[in-house]
C-alpha positions as CSV (number, residue, x, y, z in Angstrom):
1,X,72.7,27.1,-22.6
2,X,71.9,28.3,-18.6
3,X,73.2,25.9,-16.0
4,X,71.8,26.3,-12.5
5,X,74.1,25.2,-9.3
6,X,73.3,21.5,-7.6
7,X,73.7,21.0,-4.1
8,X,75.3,17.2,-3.5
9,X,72.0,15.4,-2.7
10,X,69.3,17.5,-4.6
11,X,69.3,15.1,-7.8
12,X,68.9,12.3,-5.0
13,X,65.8,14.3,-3.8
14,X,64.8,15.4,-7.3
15,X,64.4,12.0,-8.3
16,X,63.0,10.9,-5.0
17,X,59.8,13.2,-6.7
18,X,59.8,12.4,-9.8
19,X,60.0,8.6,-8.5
20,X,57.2,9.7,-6.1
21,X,55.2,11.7,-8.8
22,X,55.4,8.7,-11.1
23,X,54.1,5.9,-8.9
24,X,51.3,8.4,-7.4
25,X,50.4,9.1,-11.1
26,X,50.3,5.1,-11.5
27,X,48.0,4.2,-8.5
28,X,46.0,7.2,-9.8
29,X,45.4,5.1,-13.0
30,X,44.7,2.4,-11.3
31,X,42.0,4.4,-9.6
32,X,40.6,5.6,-12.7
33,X,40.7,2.0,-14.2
34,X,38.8,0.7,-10.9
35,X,36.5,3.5,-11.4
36,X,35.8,3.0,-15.1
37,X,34.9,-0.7,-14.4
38,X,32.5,0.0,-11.3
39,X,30.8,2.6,-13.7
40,X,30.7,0.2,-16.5
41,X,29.5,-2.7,-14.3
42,X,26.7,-0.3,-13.1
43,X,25.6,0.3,-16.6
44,X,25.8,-3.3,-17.2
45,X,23.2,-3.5,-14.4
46,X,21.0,-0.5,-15.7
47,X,20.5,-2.7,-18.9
48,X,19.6,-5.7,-17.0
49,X,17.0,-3.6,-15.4
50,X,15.5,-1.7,-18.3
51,X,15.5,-5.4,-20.3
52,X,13.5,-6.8,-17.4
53,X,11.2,-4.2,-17.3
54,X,10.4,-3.9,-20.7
55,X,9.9,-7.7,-20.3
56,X,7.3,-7.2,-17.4
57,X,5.5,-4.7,-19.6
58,X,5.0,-7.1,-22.4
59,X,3.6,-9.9,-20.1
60,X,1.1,-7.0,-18.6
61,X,0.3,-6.0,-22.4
62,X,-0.4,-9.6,-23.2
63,X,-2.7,-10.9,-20.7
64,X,-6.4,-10.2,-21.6
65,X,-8.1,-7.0,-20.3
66,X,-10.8,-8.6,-17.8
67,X,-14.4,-7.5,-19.4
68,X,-16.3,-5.1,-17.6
69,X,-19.1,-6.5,-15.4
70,X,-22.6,-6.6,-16.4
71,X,-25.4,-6.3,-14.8
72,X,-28.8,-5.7,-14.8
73,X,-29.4,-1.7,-15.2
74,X,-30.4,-0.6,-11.5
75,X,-31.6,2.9,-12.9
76,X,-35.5,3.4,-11.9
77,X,-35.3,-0.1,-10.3
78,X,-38.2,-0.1,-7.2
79,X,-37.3,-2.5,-4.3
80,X,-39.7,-3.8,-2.4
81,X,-38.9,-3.1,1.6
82,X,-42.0,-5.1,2.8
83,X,-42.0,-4.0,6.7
84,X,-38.9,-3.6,7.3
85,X,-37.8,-0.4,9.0
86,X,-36.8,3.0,6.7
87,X,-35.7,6.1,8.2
88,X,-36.0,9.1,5.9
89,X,-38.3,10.8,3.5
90,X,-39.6,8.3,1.2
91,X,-39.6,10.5,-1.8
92,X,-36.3,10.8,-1.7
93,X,-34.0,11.0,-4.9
94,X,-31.5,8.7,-3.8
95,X,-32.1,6.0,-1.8
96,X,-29.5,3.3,-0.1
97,X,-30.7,-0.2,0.6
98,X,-28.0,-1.8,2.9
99,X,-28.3,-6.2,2.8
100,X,-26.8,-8.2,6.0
101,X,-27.1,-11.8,7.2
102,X,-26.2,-12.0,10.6
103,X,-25.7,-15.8,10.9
C-alpha cells in the first residue's frame, strides 16, 4: 500500500472540499429538481392549451355552415338607365351601374 505525506492542516482543507463539493452538488439538485418542475408545469400548460383548442375547433365544426346567397342570375340582365347620365361606349362588354341615395 502507497502512503503519501500530510501537511498538519490539509485533511482540514481536504474536507473543507469535499464538504464544499457536497453541498454545491446538493443546491445543484435542488436546481435540477426546480427545473424539472418549471418544465413539467410548462407541459402542464401546453396540455391545457392544446385541450382548449381542440375544444374551439369542435364548437367551429358544429355550428352550421351559413348557405350561400341566392340570387336572381344577373348574367344578360338589361337595366334600364332611363336619362340618366352614362359615360362610355354603350356596347360595351362590361358594364358597372353604381346606386346612391344621397338623403
Amino acid at each position: 500500500m502507497r502512503t503519501w505525506p500530510v501537511r498538519p492542516g490539509a485533511a482540514l482543507v481536504g474536507s473543507g472540499i469535499l464538504l464544499g463539493a457536497l453541498l454545491a452538488g446538493g443546491s445543484a439538485m435542488a436546481g435540477q429538481d426546480d427545473l424539472r418542475k418549471d418544465v413539467e408545469e410548462l407541459k402542464k400548460g401546453q396540455q391545457l392549451i392544446l385541450q382548449q383548442l381542440q375544444e374551439l375547433k369542435q364548437l367551429i365544426q358544429a355550428q352550421p355552415r351559413p348557405a350561400a346567397p341566392s340570387g336572381a342570375p344577373v348574367k344578360d340582365v338589361v337595366f334600364d338607365l332611363g336619362a340618366n347620365a352614362v359615360l362610355g361606349d354603350e356596347k360595351a362588354k362590361v358594364t358597372l351601374v353604381e346606386f346612391t341615395d344621397y338623403q
